[in-house]
C-alpha positions in Angstrom: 57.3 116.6 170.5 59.7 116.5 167.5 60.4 113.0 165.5 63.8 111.4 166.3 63.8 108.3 164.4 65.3 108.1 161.2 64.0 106.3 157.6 66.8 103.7 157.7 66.2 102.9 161.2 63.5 99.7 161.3 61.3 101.1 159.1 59.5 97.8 158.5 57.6 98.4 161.5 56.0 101.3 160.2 52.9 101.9 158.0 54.0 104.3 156.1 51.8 107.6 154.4 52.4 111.3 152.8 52.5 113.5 155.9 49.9 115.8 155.9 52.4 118.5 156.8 54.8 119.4 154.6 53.5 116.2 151.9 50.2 117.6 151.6 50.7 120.0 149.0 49.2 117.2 145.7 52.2 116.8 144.4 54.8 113.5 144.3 56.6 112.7 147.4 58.5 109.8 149.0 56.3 109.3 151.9 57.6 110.0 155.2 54.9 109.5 158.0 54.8 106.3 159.9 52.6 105.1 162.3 52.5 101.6 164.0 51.1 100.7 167.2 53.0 99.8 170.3 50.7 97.6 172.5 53.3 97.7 175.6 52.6 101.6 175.9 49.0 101.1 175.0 49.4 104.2 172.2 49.7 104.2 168.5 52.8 106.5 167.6 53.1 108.8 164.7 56.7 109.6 163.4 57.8 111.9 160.6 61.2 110.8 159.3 61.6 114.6 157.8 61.5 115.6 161.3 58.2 117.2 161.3 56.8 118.4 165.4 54.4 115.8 166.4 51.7 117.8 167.2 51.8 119.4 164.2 50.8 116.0 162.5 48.3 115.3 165.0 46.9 118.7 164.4 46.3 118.4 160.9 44.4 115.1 161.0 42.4 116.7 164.0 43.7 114.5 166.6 45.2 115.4 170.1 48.8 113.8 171.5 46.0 112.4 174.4 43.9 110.3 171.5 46.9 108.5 170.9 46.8 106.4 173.8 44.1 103.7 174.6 43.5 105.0 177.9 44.8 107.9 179.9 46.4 106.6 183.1 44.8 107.4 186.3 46.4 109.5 188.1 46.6 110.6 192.0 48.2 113.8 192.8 49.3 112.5 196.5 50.9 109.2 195.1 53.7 108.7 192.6 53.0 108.1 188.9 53.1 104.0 188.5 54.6 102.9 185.3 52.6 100.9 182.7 53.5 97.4 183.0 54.8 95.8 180.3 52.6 93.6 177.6 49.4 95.4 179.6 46.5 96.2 177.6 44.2 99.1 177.6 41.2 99.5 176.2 41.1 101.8 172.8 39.4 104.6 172.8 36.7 105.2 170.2 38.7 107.7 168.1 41.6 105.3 167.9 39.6 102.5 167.0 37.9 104.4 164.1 41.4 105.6 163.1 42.8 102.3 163.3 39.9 100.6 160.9 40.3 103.8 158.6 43.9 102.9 158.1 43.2 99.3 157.9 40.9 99.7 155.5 43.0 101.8 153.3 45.8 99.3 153.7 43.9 96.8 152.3 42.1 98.8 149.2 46.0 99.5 148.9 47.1 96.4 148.8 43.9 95.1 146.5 44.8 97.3 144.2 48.3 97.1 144.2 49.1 100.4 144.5 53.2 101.5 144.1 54.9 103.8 146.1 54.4 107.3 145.0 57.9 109.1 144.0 58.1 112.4 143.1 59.4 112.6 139.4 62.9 114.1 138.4 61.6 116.9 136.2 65.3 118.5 135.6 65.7 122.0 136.3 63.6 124.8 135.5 63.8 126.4 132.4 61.2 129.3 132.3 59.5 131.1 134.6 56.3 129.9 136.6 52.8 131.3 135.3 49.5 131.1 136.6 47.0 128.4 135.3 43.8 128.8 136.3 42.1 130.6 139.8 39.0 128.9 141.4 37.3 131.3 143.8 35.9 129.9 147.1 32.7 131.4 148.2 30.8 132.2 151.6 27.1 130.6 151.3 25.5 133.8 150.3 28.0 134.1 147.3 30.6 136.4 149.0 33.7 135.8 148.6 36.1 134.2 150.8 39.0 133.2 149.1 40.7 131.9 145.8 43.4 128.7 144.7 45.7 129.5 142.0 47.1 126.6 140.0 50.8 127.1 138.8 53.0 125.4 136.4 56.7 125.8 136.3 58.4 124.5 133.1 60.9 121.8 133.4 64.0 120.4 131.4 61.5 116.8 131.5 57.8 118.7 132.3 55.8 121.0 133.9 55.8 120.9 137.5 52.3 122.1 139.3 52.0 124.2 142.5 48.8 125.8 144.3 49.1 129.5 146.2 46.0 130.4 148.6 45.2 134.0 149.0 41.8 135.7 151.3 39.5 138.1 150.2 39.3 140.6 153.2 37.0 143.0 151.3 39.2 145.2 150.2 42.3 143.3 149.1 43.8 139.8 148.5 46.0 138.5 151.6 48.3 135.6 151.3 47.1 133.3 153.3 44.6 130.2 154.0 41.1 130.9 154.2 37.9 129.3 156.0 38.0 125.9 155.8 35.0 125.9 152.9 34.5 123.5 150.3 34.6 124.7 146.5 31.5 126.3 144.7 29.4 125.9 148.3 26.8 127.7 147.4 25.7 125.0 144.1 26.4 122.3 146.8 24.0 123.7 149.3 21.4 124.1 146.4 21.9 120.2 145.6 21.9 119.3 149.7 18.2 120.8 150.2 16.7 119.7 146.8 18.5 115.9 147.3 20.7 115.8 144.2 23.6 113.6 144.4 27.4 115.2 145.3 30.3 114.6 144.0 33.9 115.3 145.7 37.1 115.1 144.0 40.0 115.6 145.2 41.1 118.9 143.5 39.6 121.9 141.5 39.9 121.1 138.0 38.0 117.7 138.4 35.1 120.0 140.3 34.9 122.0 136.9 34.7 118.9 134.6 32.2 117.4 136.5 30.0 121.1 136.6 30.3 121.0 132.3 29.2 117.6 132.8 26.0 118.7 134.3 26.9 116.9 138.0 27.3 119.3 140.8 30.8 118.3 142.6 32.9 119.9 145.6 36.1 119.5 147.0 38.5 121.1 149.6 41.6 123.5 149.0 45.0 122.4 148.8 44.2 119.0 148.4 44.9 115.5 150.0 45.1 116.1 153.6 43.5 119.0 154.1 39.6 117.7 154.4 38.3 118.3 157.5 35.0 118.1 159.7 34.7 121.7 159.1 34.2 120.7 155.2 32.0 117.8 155.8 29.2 119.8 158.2 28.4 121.5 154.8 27.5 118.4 152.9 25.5 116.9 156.4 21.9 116.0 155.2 22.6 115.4 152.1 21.1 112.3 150.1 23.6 110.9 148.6 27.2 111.8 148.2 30.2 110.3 146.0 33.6 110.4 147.1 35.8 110.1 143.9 39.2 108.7 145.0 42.1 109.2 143.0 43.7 105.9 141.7 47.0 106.4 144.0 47.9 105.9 147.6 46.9 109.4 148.8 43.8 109.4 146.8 43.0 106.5 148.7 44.2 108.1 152.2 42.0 111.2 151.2 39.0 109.5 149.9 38.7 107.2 152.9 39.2 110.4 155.1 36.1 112.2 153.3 33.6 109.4 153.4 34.9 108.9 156.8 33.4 112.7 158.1 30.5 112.2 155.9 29.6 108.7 157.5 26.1 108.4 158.9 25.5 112.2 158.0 24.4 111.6 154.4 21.9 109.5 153.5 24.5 107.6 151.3 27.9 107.3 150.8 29.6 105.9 147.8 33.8 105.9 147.3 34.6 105.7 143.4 37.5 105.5 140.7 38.6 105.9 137.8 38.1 103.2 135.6 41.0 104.8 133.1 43.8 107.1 134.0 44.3 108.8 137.9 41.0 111.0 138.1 37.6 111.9 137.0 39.6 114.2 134.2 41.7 111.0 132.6 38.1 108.8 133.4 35.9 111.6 131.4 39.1 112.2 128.8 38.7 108.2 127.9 35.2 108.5 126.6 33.5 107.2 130.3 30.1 108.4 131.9 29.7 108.9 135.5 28.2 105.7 135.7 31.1 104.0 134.3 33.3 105.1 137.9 34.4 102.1 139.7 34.2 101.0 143.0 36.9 100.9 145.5 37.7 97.8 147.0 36.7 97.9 151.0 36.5 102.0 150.9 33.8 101.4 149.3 31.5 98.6 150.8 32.3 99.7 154.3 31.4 103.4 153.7 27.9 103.0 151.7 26.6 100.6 154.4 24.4 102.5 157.0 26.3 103.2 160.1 23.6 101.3 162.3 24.1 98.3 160.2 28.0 98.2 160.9 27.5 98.4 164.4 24.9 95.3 164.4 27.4 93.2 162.5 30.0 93.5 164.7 28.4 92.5 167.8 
């Protein structure tokens, strides 16, 4: 399936995100995903308005075309297909009603916190070459590694612009490609997972390195928002308590509510945090604040640290 509507064309009705794509690379963009659900079709429909394939959003989120709809229609093979009727509802099925609260949820934090529009910045043009940063190697439990982010920065008329490269570690050589879906410095986290200290995730590297000189142990994924998946979070299952540091920005609050969504009810706690100065745990720790200066996150938060059993018996 391939997107056919527009930006211009009534765009009100969408909800509108970064699509995880060709948006999910951390840096500024115009967000171009909507999503808004059509109750005469029973589904909730994704559209890119940079034309992106369907499927290929759905795939990235880990969602099929077939979760999108409430209920499936029953079909029998010796009778012709009967049309939904119109204003008909279905009943939703369990992954759409978690993905609808998640989105609801982050709409609201959102809104709370009155949150603008991310647009990427007009840097000018280029006016050096791009260099590399800094490397953070991703390792296999055991300490082998698996693969490495470099972090790049292109010099600009107005700034430096930032870009991340993957490469794999095949044993002999580097290859230029993604790697397992691991989170950063996994074998430190599995250390804190079996002896019950608290985790943090950020969203990106450097914030993962501030946190270890700080004497915290912290994880996060590679490539940053959009990219956490249920792969990542199996690692971080049994853990006591883990801290989801959201950056202060709309897909800081997308990619936070996604990670304390995997790690819901698999942890023994989940908190979602911010900054309570600048974007990140790098501006909050630059400004002089502990890690028990981090602030909550209106509605991420409270929903996420209460136990999973508890949700349930309040909404009955």
């Amino acid at each position: 399936m391939t997107a056919t509507m527009g930006p211009g064309r009534d765009r009100a009705r969408w909800t509108v995100f970064l699509c995880p794509v060709h948006e999910a690379d951390g840096k500024h963009h115009n967000p171009s995903l909507g999503v808004r659900y059509d109750p005469a079709q029973g589904k909730t429909i994704v559209r890119c308005f940079a034309r992106c394939d369907d499927k290929d959003v759905l795939d990235k989120v880990g969602l099929r075309v077939r979760d999108m709809w409430d209920r499936l229609p029953e079909r029998n093979p010796n009778q012709p297909h009967q049309p939904h009727q119109r204003g008909q509802r279905r009943p939703q099925s369990r992954a759409q009603q978690e993905q609808q609260q998640r989105v609801s949820l982050v709409d609201k934090a959102i809104d709370y916190a009155r949150l603008p529009i991310p647009s990427k910045p007009d840097l000018g043009e280029a006016i050096g070459p791009t260099q590399n940063v800094c490397t953070y190697v991703y390792r296999q439990p055991d300490g082998r590694i698996e693969g490495a982010v470099t972090r790049r920065s292109t010099p600009h008329e107005l700034g430096d612009r930032k870009s991340f490269t993957q490469a794999r570690w095949n044993g002999n050589d580097w290859e230029h490609t993604g790697f397992a879906p691991l989170p950063y410095r996994l074998p430190e986290v599995l250390d804190a997972v079996h002896s019950g200290r608290e985790i943090y995730v950020c969203e990106g590297e450097k914030d993962v390195t501030r946190a270890f000189e700080a004497g915290q142990i912290a994880t996060c994924n590679a490539m940053g928002t959009g990219s956490w998946t249920h792969e990542h979070a199996k690692w971080l299952h049994g853990a006591g308590r883990v801290i989801v540091v959201a950056d202060r920005d709309r897909p800081g609050y997308l990619h936070a509510a996604k990670v304390a969504h995997t790690l819901h009810g698999h942890v023994g706690e989940v908190r979602v945090l911010q900054a309570a100065a600048g974007k990140d745990l790098s501006d909050h720790l630059d400004a002089g604040h502990g890690f028990e200066d981090l602030e909550m996150v209106p509605y991420l938060d409270r929903h996420y640290r209460q136990p999973q059993q508890q949700q349930r018996t309040r909404s009955r």
